[in-house]
C-alpha positions, -999 to +999 in steps of 0.1 A: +000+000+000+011+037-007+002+060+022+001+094+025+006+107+060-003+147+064+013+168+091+052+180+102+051+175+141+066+147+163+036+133+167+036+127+129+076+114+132+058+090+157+033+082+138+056+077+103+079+056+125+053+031+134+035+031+100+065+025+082+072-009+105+038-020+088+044-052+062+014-038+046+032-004+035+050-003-002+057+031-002+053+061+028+050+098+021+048+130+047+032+160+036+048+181+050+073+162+071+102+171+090+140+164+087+128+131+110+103+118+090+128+119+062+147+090+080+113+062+075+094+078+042+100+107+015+087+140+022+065+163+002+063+198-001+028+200+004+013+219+036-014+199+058-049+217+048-040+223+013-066+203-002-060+211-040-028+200-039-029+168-016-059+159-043-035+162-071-007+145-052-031+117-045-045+109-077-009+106-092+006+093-069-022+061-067-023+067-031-043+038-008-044+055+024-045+091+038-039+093+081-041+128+095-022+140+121-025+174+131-062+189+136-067+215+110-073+193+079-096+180+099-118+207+114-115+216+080-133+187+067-107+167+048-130+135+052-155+152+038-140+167+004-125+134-002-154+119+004-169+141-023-143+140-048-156+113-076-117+102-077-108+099-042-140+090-022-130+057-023-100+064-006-099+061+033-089+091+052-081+078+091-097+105+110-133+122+118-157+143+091-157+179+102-189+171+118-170+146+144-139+172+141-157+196+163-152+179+194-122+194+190-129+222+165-152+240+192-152+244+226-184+255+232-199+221+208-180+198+233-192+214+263-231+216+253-225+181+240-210+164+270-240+183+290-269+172+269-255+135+271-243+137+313-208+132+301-191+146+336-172+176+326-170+211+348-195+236+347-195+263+320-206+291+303-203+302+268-196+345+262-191+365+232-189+406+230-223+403+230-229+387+267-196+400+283-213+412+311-227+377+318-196+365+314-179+390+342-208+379+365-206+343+358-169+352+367-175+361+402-199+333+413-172+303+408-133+303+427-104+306+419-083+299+399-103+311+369-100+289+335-108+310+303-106+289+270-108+302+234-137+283+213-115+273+183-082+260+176-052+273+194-027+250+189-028+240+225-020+273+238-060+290+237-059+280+277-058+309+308-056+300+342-056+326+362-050+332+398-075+360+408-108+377+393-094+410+386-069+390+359-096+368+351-123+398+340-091+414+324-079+387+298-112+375+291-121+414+277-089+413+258-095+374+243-128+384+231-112+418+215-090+391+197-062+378+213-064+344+195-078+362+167-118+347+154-109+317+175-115+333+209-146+352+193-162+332+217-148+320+253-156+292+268-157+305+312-153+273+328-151+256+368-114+254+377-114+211+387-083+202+411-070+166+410-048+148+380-045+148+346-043+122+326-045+121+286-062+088+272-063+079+232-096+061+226-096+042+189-127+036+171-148+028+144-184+048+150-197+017+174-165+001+189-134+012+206-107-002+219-083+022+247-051+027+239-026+031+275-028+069+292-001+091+295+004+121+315+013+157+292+029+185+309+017+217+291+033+245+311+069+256+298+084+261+336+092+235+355+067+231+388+039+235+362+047+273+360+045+296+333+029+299+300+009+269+281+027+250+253+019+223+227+034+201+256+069+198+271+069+157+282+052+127+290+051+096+308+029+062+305+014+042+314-002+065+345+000+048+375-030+070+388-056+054+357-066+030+385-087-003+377-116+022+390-110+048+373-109+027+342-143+011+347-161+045+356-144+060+323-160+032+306-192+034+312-198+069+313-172+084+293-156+068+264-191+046+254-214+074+260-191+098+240-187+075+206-228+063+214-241+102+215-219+110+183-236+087+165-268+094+179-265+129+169-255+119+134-224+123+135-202+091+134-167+090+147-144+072+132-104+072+142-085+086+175-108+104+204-080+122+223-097+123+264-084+148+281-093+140+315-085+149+353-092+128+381-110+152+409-118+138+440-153+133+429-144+107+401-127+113+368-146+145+344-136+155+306-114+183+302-112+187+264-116+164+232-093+163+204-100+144+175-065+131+167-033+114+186-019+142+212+015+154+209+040+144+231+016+115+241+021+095+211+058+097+218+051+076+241+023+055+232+033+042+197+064+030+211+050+001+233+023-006+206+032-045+194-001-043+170+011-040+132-008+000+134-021-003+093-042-029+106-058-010+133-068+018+110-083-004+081-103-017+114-113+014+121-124+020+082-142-016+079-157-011+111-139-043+125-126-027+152-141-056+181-124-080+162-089-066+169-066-075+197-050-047+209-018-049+222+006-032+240+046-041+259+041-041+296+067-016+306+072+021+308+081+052+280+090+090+291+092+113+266+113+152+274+112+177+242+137+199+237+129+233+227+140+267+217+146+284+247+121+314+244+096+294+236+063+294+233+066+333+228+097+346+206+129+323+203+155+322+174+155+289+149+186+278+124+206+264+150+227+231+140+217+199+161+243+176+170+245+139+187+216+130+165+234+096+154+239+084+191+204+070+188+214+050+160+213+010+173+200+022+203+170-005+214+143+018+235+154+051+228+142+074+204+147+110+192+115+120+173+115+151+154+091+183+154+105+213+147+138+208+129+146+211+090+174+191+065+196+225+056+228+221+035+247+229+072+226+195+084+195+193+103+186+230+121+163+238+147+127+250+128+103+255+155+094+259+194+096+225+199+122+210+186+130+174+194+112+146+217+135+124+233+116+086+243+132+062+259+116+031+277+124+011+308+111-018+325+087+014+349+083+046+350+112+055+372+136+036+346+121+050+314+126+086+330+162+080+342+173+067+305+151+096+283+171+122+309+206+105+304+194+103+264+186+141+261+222+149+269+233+133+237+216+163+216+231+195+218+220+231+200+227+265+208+195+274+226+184+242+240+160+245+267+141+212+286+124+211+316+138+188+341+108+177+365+090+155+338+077+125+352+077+139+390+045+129+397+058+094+394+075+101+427+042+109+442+022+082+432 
């Protein structure tokens, strides 16, 4: 089979790493990759959401599959002009229509939706210019901290939480005047819930789903969980707070009744629910959707799938899923990135990487790409994020001591990691 994997992150290095182990694939492409993805397929010079010219690439290349990875194509409704298209609607795309896309897309969807099926979530209000002064009083009736979130997509950054009202009443005027631009046109006020994260990929079909093991993400770019919100700075999984408990209530009332009411409101899910979810005191409540693998958590993930991962998908296509056994290496993965230091608000890029071959041979450790480029000096740093450094061990406290002895293999000029990743182990 010829696929044709769209996105340029390290979750899409992941992702092309695994899919490239598949028997079933001939030939892989990235659209548009990364100087990682290079390594396991051949890139494209194609961006993510430009339809016209995936369809071209598509049709002459004789492409059999299309996996998304990042979540604009799909908001945008890739499924659905494929599905459209007289020469590539027979051609399955692994991820949601833009109808099942806006579990992530909006905000405001997946909070109205999660409250009209009693999927436990925190309580919310939706404002726009229009109802800011409902907003400022909804404000002052709930504690803090205060969580603001912009509607649309953000790139994982459209989240405040802030310590006291005054801020609170303050950046949620100046997020509605267009701080995230038309996507916080509308914010989403919502109850601040104390407890643990935890990030869970849920595969499936429209009907069935199969779980695939959590992960914790750390978001903020200081270490202590301080600072600014990022596309994520490390992971670790399995979570050894996803209790058997936890588990079944998440079950029943979660990850069922989510992929049942999609389908009941007519719009079918097929491919990866992302759950964000935290784990209060009063039993485990939804945080966010996303309708695609998370990034760093597939870092972490992919790495102790044993399944051959084309198989899963052309499950989740046929609608087969039940009859796949879903397997996974009982051990541990850790994932740091290493990023631009100045990131996630101004930082310099074009730096030379070095120590990238002392992964070569190395069983269990893994340096996946995101923001790096193939320059004629070698590979440079591209982006905020720059690297994710995996490595596994037979737990967590293992896996975490090798990815932290790994990351000092890779040097560049402005290198900047956090180095508490995976404390929360210690507190288990």
């Amino acid at each position: 089979m010829k696929l044709l994997l769209l996105g340029s992150g390290g979750r899409e290095h992941a992702l092309a790493w695994k899919i490239a182990q598949s028997p079933k694939i001939e030939k892989l492409y990235i659209a548009p990759g990364n100087a990682g993805t290079s390594n396991v397929g051949e890139n494209v010079a194609i961006k993510a959401d430009d339809f016209t010219a995936i369809r071209e690439f598509v049709v002459k290349n004789n492409i059999d599959m299309v996996v998304v990875g990042p979540e604009d194509p799909l908001v945008k409704g890739i499924y659905d002009y494929f599905k459209k298209d007289e020469a590539l609607k027979n051609i399955p795309v692994i991820g949601p229509s833009k109808a099942g896309a806006v579990l992530e897309g909006s905000k405001e969807f997946a909070k109205g939706f999660m409250q009209r099926h009693n999927i436990p979530t925190a309580g919310y209000k939706s404002i726009t210019a229009a109802n800011l002064e409902e907003g400022l009083a909804f404000l002052e009736t709930l504690e803090a901290p205060y969580v603001l979130k912009a509607d649309g997509l953000c790139a994982g950054k459209g989240v405040l939480i802030l310590p006291t009202l005054e801020e609170a009443k303050k950046e949620l005027k100046e997020m509605l005047s267009g701080m995230f631009g038309d996507a916080s046109a509308t914010v989403v006020i919502e109850e601040f819930l104390s407890g643990i994260e935890c990030s869970v990929f849920v595969l499936t079909d429209g009907k069935n789903y199969k779980i695939l093991p959590e992960a914790k993400d750390y978001k903020r770019i200081g270490e202590g969980d301080k600072g600014l919100n990022t596309g994520g700075m490390g992971t670790f999984s399995p979570s050894p707070f996803y209790t058997e408990e936890v588990d079944a209530f998440c079950k029943k009332y979660i990850y069922q009744a989510t992929v049942d009411a999609m389908a009941a409101e007519g719009r079918p899910f097929k491919g990866v629910i992302f759950f964000g979810l935290m784990l209060t005191p009063n039993g485990p409540k939804v945080l966010e959707y996303n309708a695609r693998f998370g990034d760093p958590e597939a870092q972490v993930v992919l790495p102790r799938m044993k399944n051959d991962i084309i198989e899963v998908m052309e499950a989740c296509v046929d609608g087969t899923l039940d009859q796949i056994d879903l397997q996974f290496e009982d051990n541990a993965a850790v994932c740091v990135v290493l990023a631009s230091d100045g990131y996630p608000v101004s930082y310099e890029k074009g730096f030379v990487i070095s120590g990238l071959e002392n992964f070569d041979g190395k069983d269990g450790y893994y340096c996946f790409h995101a923001g790096t480029k193939l320059t004629d000096k070698g590979i440079v740093t591209n982006g905020g994020r720059v690297l994710g450094v995996t490595a596994k061990g037979a737990d967590l406290k293992e896996a975490r001591a090798n990815a932290y002895a790994a990351t000092e293999w890779i040097s560049f000029e402005n290198k900047y990691m956090r180095h508490d990743i995976g404390k929360a182990i210690d507190e288990a």
